[in-house]
MIDREN-763570 format. One line per field, with one value per residue (C-alpha): z, x, y; residue in three letters. Coordinates in steps of 0.02 Angstrom, whole numbers, plus 50000, padded with zeros to 5 digits. Layout:
// residues N
zz = (Z	...)
xx = (X	...)
yy = (Y	...)
r = (Ala	...)
// end
This chain:
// residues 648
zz = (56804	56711	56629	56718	56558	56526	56313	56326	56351	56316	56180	56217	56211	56168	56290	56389	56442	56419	56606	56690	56665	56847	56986	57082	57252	57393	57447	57592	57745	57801	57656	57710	57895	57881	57961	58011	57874	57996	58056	57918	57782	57670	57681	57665	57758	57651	57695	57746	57894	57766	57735	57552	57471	57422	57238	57200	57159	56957	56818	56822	56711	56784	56970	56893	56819	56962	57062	57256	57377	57550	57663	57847	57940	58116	58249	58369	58522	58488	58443	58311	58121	58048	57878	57800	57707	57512	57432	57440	57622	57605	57666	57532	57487	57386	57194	57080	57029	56838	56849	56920	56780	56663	56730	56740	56542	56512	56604	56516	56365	56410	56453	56299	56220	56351	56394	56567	56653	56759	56938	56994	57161	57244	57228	57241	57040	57057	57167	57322	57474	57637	57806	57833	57638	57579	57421	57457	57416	57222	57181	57311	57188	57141	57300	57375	57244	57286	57468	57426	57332	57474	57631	57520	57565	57754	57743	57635	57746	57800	57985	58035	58213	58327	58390	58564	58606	58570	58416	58282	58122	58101	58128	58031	58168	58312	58383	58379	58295	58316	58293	58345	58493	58500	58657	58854	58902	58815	58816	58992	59020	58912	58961	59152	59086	58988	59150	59268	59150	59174	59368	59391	59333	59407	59557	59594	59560	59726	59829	59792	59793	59943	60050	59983	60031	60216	60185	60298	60242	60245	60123	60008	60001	59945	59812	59750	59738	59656	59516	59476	59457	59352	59263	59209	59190	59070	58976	58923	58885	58760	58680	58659	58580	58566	58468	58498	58512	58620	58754	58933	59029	59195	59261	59185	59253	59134	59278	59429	59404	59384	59555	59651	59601	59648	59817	59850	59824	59957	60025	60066	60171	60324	60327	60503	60524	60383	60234	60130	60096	60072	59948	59855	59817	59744	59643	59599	59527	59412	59359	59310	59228	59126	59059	59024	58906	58847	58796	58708	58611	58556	58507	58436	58302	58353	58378	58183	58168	58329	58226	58084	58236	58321	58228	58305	58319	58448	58538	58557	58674	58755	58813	58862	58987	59093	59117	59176	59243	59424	59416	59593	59660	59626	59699	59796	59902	59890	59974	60140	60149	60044	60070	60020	59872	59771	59795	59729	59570	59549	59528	59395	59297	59314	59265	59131	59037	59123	59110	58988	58858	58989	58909	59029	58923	58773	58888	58910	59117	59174	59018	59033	59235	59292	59392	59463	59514	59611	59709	59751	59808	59925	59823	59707	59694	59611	59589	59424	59420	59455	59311	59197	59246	59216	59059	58972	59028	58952	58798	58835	58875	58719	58619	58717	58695	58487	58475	58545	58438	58286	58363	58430	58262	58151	58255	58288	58152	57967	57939	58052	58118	58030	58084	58167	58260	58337	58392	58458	58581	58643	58679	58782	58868	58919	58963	59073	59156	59213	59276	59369	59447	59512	59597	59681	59597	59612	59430	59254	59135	58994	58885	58949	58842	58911	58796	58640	58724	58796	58617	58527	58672	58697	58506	58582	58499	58534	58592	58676	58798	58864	58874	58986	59087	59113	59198	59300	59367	59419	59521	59620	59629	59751	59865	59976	60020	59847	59887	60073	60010	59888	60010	60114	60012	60077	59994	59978	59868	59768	59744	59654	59552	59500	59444	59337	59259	59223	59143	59045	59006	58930	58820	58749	58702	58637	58532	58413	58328	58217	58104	58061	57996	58171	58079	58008	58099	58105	58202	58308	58349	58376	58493	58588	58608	58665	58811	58876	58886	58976	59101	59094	59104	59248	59344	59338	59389	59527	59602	59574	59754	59864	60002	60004	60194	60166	60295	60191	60246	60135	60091	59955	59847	59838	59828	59628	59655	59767	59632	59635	59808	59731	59544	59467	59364	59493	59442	59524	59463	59624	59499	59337	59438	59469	59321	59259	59376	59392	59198	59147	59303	59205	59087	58986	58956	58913	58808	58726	58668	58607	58504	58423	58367	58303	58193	58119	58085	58048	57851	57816	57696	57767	57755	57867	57977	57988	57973	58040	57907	57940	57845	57734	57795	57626	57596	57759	57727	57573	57656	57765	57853	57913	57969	58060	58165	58207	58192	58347	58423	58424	58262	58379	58256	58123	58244	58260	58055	58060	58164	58036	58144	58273	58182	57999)
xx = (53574	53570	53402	53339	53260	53395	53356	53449	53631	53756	53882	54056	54150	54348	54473	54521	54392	54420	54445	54304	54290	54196	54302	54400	54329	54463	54588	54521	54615	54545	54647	54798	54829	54764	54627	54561	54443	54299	54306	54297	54230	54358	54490	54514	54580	54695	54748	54919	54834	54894	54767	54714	54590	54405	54373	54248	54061	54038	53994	53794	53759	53846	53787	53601	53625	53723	53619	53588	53637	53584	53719	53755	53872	53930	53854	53997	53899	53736	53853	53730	53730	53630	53547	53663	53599	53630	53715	53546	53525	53358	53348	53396	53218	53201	53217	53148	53268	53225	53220	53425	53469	53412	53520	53664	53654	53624	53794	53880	53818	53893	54070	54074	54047	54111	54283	54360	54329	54493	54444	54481	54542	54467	54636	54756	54799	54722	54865	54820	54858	54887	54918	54915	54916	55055	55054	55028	55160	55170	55109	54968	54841	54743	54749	54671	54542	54466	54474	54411	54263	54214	54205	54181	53970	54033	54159	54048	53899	53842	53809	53941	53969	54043	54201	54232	54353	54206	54298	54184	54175	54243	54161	53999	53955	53988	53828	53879	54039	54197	54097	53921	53803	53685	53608	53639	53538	53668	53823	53799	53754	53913	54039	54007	54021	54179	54266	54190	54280	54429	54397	54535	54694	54636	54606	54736	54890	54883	54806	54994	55117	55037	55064	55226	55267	55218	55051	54888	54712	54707	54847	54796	54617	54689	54806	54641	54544	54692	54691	54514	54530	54686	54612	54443	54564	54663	54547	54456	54628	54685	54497	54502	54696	54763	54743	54562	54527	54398	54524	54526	54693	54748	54904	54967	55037	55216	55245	55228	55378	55500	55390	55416	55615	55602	55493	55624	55782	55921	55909	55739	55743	55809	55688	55643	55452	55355	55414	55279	55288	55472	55457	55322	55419	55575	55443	55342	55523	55579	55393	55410	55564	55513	55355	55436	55570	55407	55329	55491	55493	55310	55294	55491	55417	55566	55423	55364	55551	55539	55377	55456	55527	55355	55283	55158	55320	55375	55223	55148	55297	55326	55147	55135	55293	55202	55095	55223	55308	55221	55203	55305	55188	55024	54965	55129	55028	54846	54931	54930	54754	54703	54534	54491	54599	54568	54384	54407	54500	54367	54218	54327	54342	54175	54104	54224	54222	54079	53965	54022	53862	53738	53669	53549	53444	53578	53728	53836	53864	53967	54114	54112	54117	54227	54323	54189	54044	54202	54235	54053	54043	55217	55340	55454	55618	55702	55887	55943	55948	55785	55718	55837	55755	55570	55634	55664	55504	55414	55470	55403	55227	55215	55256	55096	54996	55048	54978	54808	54810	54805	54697	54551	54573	54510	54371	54298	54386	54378	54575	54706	54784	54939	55090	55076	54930	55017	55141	55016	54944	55118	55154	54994	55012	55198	55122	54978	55081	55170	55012	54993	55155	55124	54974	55050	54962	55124	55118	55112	54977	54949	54832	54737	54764	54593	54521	54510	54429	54298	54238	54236	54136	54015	54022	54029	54138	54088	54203	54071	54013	54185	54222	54037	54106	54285	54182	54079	54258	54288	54134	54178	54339	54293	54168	54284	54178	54203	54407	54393	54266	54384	54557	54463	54500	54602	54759	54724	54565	54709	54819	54680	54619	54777	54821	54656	54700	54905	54861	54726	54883	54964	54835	54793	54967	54989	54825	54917	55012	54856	54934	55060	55101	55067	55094	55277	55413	55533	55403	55380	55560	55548	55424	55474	55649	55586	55453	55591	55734	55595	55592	55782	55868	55776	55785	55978	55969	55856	55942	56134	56221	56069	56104	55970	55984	55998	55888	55786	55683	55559	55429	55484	55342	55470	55636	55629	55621	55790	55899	55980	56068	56133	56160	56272	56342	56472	56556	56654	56465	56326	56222	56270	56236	56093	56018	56073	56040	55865	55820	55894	55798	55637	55548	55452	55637	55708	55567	55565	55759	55765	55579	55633	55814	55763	55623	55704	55870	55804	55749	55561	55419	55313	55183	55250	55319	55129	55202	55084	55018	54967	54863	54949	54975	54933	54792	54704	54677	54618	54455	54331	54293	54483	54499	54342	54408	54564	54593	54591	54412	54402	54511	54680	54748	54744	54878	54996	54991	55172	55196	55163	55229	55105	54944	54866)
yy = (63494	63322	63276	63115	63062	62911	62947	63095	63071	63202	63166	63144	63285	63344	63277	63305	63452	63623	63706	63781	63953	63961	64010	63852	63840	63867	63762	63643	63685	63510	63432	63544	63512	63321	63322	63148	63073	63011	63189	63305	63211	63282	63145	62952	62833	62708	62542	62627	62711	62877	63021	63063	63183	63103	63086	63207	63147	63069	63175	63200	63080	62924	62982	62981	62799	62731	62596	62667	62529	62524	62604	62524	62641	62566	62690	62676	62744	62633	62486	62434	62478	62592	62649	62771	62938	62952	63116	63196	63181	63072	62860	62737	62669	62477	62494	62397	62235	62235	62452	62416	62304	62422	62565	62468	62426	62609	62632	62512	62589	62754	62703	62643	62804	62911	62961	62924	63069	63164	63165	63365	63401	63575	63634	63510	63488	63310	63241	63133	63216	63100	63178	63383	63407	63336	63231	63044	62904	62836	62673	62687	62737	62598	62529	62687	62688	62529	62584	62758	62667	62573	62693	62864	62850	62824	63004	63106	63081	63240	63190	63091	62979	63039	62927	62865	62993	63141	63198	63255	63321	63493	63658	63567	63487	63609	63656	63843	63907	64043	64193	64124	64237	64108	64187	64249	64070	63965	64051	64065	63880	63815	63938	63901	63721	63754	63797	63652	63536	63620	63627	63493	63586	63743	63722	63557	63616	63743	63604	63525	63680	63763	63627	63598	63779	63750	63853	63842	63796	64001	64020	63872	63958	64108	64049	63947	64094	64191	64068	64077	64264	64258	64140	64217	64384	64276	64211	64375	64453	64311	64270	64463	64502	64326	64186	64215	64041	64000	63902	63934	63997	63941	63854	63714	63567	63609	63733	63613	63512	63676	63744	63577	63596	63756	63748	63599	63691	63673	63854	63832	63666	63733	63903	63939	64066	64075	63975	63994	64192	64176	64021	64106	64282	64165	64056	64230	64296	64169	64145	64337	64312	64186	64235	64398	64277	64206	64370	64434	64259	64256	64472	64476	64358	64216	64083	64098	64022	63900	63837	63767	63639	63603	63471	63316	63211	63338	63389	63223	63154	63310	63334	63150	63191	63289	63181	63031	63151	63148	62951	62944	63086	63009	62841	62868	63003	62903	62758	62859	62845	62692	62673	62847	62851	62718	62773	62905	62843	62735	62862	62948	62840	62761	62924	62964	62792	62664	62807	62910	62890	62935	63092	63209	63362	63330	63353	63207	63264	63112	63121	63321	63344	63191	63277	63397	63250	63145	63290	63348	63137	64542	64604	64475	64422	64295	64201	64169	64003	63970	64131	64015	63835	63917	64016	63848	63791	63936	63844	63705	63791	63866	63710	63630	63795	63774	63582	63635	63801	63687	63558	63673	63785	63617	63608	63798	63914	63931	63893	63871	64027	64111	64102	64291	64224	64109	64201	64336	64209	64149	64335	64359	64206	64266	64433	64346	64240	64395	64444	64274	64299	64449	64400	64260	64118	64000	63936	64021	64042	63975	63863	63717	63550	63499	63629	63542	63398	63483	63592	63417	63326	63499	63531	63729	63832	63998	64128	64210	64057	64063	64223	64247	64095	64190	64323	64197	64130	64283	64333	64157	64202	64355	64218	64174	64032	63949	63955	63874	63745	63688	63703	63591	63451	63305	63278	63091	63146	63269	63135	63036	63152	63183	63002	63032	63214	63131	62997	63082	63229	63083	63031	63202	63217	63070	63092	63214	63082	63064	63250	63106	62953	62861	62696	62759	62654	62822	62902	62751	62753	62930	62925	62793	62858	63023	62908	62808	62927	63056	62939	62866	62984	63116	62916	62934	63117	63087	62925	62991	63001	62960	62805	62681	62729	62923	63021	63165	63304	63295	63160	63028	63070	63233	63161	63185	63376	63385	63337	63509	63476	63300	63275	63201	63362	63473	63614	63760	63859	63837	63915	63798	63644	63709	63746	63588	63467	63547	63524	63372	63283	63374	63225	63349	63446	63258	63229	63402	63389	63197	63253	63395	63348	63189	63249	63378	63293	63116	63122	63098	63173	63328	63214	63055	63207	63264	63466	63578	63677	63853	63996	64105	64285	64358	64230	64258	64429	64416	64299	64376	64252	64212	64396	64412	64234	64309	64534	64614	64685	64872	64911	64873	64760	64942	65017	64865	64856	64885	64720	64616	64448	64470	64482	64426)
r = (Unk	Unk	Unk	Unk	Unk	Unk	Unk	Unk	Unk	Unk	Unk	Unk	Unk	Unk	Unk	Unk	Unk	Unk	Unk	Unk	Unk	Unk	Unk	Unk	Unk	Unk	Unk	Unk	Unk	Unk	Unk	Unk	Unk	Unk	Unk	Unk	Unk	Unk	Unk	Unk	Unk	Unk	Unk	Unk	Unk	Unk	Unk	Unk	Unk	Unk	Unk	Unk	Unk	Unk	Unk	Unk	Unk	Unk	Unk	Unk	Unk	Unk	Unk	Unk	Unk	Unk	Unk	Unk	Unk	Unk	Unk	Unk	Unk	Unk	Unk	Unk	Unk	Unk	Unk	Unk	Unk	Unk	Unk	Unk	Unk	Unk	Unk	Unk	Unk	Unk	Unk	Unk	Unk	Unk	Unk	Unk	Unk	Unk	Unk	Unk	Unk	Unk	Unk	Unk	Unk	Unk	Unk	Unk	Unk	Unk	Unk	Unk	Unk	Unk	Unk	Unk	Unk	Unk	Unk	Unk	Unk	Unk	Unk	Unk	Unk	Unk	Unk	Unk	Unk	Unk	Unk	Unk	Unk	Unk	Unk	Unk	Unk	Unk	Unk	Unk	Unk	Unk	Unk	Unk	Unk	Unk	Unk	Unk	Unk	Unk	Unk	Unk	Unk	Unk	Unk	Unk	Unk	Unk	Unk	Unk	Unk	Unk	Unk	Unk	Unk	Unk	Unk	Unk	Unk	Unk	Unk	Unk	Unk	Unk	Unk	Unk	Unk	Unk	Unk	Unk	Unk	Unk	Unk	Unk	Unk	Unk	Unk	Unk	Unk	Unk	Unk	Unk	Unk	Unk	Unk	Unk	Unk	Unk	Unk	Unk	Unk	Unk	Unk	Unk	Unk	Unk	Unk	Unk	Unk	Unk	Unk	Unk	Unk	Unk	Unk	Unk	Unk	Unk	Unk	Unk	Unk	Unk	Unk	Unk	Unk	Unk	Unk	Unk	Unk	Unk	Unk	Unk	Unk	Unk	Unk	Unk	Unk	Unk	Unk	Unk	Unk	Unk	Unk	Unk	Unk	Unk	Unk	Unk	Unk	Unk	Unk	Unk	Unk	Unk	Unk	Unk	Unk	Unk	Unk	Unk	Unk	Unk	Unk	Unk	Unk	Unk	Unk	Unk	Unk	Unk	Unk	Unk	Unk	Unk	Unk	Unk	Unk	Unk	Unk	Unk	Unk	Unk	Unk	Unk	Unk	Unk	Unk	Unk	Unk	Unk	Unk	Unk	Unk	Unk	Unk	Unk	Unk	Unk	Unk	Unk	Unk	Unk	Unk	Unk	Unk	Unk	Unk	Unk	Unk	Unk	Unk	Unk	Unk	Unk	Unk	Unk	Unk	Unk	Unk	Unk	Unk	Unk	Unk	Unk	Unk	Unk	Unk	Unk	Unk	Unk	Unk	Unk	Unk	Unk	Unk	Unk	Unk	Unk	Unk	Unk	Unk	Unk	Unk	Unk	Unk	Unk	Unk	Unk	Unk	Unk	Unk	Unk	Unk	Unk	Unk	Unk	Unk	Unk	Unk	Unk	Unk	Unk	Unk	Unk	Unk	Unk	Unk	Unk	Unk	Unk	Unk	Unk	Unk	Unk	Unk	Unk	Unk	Unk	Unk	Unk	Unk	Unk	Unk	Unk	Unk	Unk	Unk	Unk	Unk	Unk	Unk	Unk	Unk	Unk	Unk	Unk	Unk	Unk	Unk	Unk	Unk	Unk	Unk	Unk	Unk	Unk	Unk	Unk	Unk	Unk	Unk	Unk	Unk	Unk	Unk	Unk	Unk	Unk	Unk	Unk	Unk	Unk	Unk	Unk	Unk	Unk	Unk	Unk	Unk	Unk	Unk	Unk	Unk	Unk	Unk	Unk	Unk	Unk	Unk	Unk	Unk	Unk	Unk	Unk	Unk	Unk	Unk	Unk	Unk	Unk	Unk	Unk	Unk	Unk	Unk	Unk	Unk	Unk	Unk	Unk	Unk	Unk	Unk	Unk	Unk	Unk	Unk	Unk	Unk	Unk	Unk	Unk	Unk	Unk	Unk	Unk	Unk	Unk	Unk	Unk	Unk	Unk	Unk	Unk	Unk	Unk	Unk	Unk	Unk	Unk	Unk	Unk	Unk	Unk	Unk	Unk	Unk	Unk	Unk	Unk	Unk	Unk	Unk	Unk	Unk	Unk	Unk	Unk	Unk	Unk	Unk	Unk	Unk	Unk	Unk	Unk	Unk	Unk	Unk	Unk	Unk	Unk	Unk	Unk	Unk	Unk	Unk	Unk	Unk	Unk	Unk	Unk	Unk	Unk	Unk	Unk	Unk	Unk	Unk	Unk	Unk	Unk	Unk	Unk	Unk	Unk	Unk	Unk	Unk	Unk	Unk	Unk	Unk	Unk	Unk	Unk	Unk	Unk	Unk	Unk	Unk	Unk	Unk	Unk	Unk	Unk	Unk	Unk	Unk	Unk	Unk	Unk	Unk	Unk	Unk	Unk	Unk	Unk	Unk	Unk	Unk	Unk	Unk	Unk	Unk	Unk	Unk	Unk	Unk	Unk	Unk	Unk	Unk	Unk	Unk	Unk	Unk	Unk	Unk	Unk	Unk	Unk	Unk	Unk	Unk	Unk	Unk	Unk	Unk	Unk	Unk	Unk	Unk	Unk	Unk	Unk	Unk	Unk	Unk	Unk	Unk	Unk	Unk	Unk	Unk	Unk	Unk	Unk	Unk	Unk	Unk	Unk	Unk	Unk	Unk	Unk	Unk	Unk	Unk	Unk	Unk	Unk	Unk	Unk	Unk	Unk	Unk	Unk)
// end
């Protein structure tokens, strides 16, 4: 430690300096995955919009002679600046004006004797790194000094604000972290909170399907209770022997389009009896199929090479699809019932944006339950063309389950998973959604996008608080009140939320442009291309041989899911057309293919690409605290050693 006594100053030694014998610390996963500089501290924000690595603090000598100046960070929630913390942690207190002059001739004294001293990276061999670790552009780096030198007391405070989206700081400023029991009390509290966030997509999508099907209030309360079950059965299963991430499982709205298709298909429009236990055997089939197809791809070890394609370029558009995907569903079906409708669209987002700062015993209730205060106010069979539409989907599942891997790793874990990991999840997810198939839930299984919002607005990231509130879902699950309570929901209130929970889909998605270069005009191009072809080119599908005065069976907030019957491809193959028709009417499939052949065949830089960057197999084991956030409970992981694609 540097003497404060300003008489004694060191004398200038060799350069440049001999290397420290003390170990280097380990490499900043923040630094390599780009995470976002207001968040981790870790990173800077140039002019560019591009990420690069903070300039580590002056030698002791200059930081003791350095004049403190009074700090004013921006408190985005208050709206009002305030007094900013110094390296120590304590409030910047008035120095004397002569006591300041005096320090700064002392300093100028010393750089006159002293050699410039070579700023060292943690591990980074003093390159700037911009977005997910990737060295920055040349000829940026005096510019990014000067900005580095202005906002670096903002970054390196040790209690940063938290942004208007909720997004914090990494694991530093979770409340509790991966592997943290911070009691029954509070686990039980946030993990029953974990899942009324989440109410919306798991309990909406079978107030739409059922209906669809031709099912009673009787059959839609069964199908909701279903889900809940699955998805607290889910839940335990992957937080147990998946990615064991805390992130809730339930169905996702990447499996309603492929179901409406499906529920919509020609053979099924002129069912006499009971169409809804004959629709729901084909749709249990192909959901079978294709989570089996997911399984294989996820425990074969073929996604470790599928995620050298997945990049934010990819999943940002793709996710975003499925949310514009239902725009002719959604205020579509509230305009049967205005007045109830738009009321209801109105409370959400009232309590999700109007009211959003309201905070009630440290819980901000109206941001976190949205959706959950509006609403309080057989055997199987399949074809193969429908197992082929919802094995492509699968795909498309686990490319959505991959982004909020990453994204809810940054915030709860010690490093990102490896590349195992991640395919260890995908396989569970195929092999749950099995299990949702079998039990009739109508859609697959698989991992919630809503997740990472709700750990960054809750700051929970305990595996155990959602693993008690998986077993909570599951005790509802077997009131049957809980299930008729919420089938008794008008679909004009649905049809609302809905609106809400898209458009919100579409945000999320788009949110994980910020891995990349957002700012980058080939990912602007990218991106936009991907949007408007999504919804292009499924227009062209949908509208191809219908009559402006055509007489359909179904409602018109349905006429995108008939395409099969009417498309514009017609071969001697039912089946091909089929399949076809069916998937290039899908926007998230449109969005998907345009994403991922553009980025990986139009040239850019890892780091404008924003590349995901996961842990290294052989590294990860090597650091306890990696292998306790990701091996398998109960010493499984010792007897799958020999898998080594599907573990650490």
């Amino acid at each position: 430690m540097a003497s404060s006594d300003p008489s004694k100053k060191p004398r200038p030694g060799p350069w440049p300096p001999a290397p420290d014998s003390a170990a280097m610390p380990p490499s900043s996963w923040a630094k390599r995955t780009g995470f976002r500089p207001k968040f981790s501290g870790e990173t800077n924000a140039s002019d560019s919009g591009q990420i690069t690595a903070l300039p580590p603090p002056q030698p002791p000598v200059q930081a003791q002679t350095r004049p403190k100046q009074t700090d004013t960070t921006l408190d985005l929630e208050a709206g009002r600046p305030r007094p900013g913390p110094t390296s120590n942690g304590e409030a910047v207190v008035a120095k004397d004006r002569a006591r300041e002059k005096e320090k700064e001739k002392e300093k100028e004294k010393e750089k006159e004797h002293t050699p410039p001293v070579r700023k060292r990276r943690d591990s980074d061999g003093g390159k700037n790194l911009a977005a997910n670790g990737q060295p920055a552009a040349a000829g940026e780096g005096s510019r990014r000094a000067v900005r580095n030198e202005e906002v670096a007391t903002v970054d390196m405070l040790p209690q940063s604000v938290l942004d208007d989206d909720g997004f914090v700081a990494r694991h530093s400023h979770m409340k509790y972290e991966l592997r943290d029991t911070p009691g029954l009390v509070p686990i039980g509290l946030y993990g029953f909170q974990h899942f009324l966030s989440m109410l919306g997509s798991l309990i909406l999508i079978p107030l739409v399907i059922v209906p669809a099907m031709g099912g009673t209030y009787e059959d839609t309360a069964n199908v909701v209770s279903t889900v809940m079950f699955i998805s607290g059965v889910t839940t335990l299963l992957h937080i147990s022997f998946g990615s064991r991430l805390p992130l809730i499982q339930g169905p996702s709205f990447v499996f309603l389009a492929p179901a409406l298709a499906i529920i919509n298909s020609p053979e099924f429009l002129g069912l006499n009896g009971n169409n809804f236990r004959h629709i729901m055997k084909e749709l249990q089939g192909a959901i079978i199929i294709g989570s089996a197809f997911q399984a294989f791809l996820g425990y074969s070890g073929l996604l470790t090479i599928l995620l050298r394609l997945i990049n934010p370029v990819v999943v940002a558009p793709t996710i975003a699809a499925v949310g514009l995907s239902f725009y002719s569903y959604g205020f579509p079906r509230v305009g049967t019932c205005i007045e109830i409708g738009v009321v209801q669209i109105l409370l959400v987002i009232i309590f999700s944006l109007y009211l959003r700062k309201i905070s009630i015993l440290g819980h901000r209730v109206f941001l976190i339950y949205a959706i959950s205060l509006s609403i309080a106010m057989g055997h199987a069979r399949f074809h193969w063309k429908m197992a082929l539409v919802m094995c492509l989907v699968s795909i498309i599942s686990s490319v959505d389950s991959v982004g909020s891997y990453h994204a809810s790793s940054l915030l709860v874990a010690s490093r990102p998973p490896t590349p195992g990991v991640v395919s260890r999840g995908i396989g569970l997810e195929g092999l749950t959604s099995i299990l949702a198939g079998l039990w009739g839930t109508g859609t697959g299984s698989t991992t919630l996008t809503e997740n990472v919002h709700t750990i960054a607005v809750t700051k929970m990231g305990s595996r155990r608080a959602v693993e008690l509130g998986a077993c909570l879902m599951i005790v509802l699950s077997i009131v049957g009140k809980v299930g008729g309570f919420i089938a008794s929901i008008p679909e004009v209130m649905v049809a609302a939320l809905l609106c809400f929970m898209w458009a919100m889909l579409t945000a999320l998605g788009l949110s994980n442009l910020r891995y990349s270069e957002a700012g980058s005009s080939r990912n602007i191009i990218i991106v936009g291309l991907s949007l408007f072809f999504s919804l292009s080119i499924p227009a062209y599908f949908q509208q191809y041989g219908l009559s402006p005065n055509s007489n359909l069976s179904v409602p018109s907030y349905f006429q995108p899911y008939i395409v099969a019957s009417h498309g514009p491809i017609q071969t001697k193959s039912g089946g091909l057309n089929y399949v076809l028709n069916t998937l290039l009417s899908l926007h998230m499939v449109i969005a998907f293919l345009v994403a991922v052949i553009l980025d990986n065949t139009v040239p850019g830089s890892k780091q404008e690409r924003g590349v995901y960057v996961w842990s290294e197999p052989e590294a990860a084991r090597r650091e306890p605290a990696v292998s306790k956030d990701y091996e398998l409970p109960f010493r499984v992981g010792k007897i799958f050693r020999w898998v080594k694609w599907v573990g650490l």
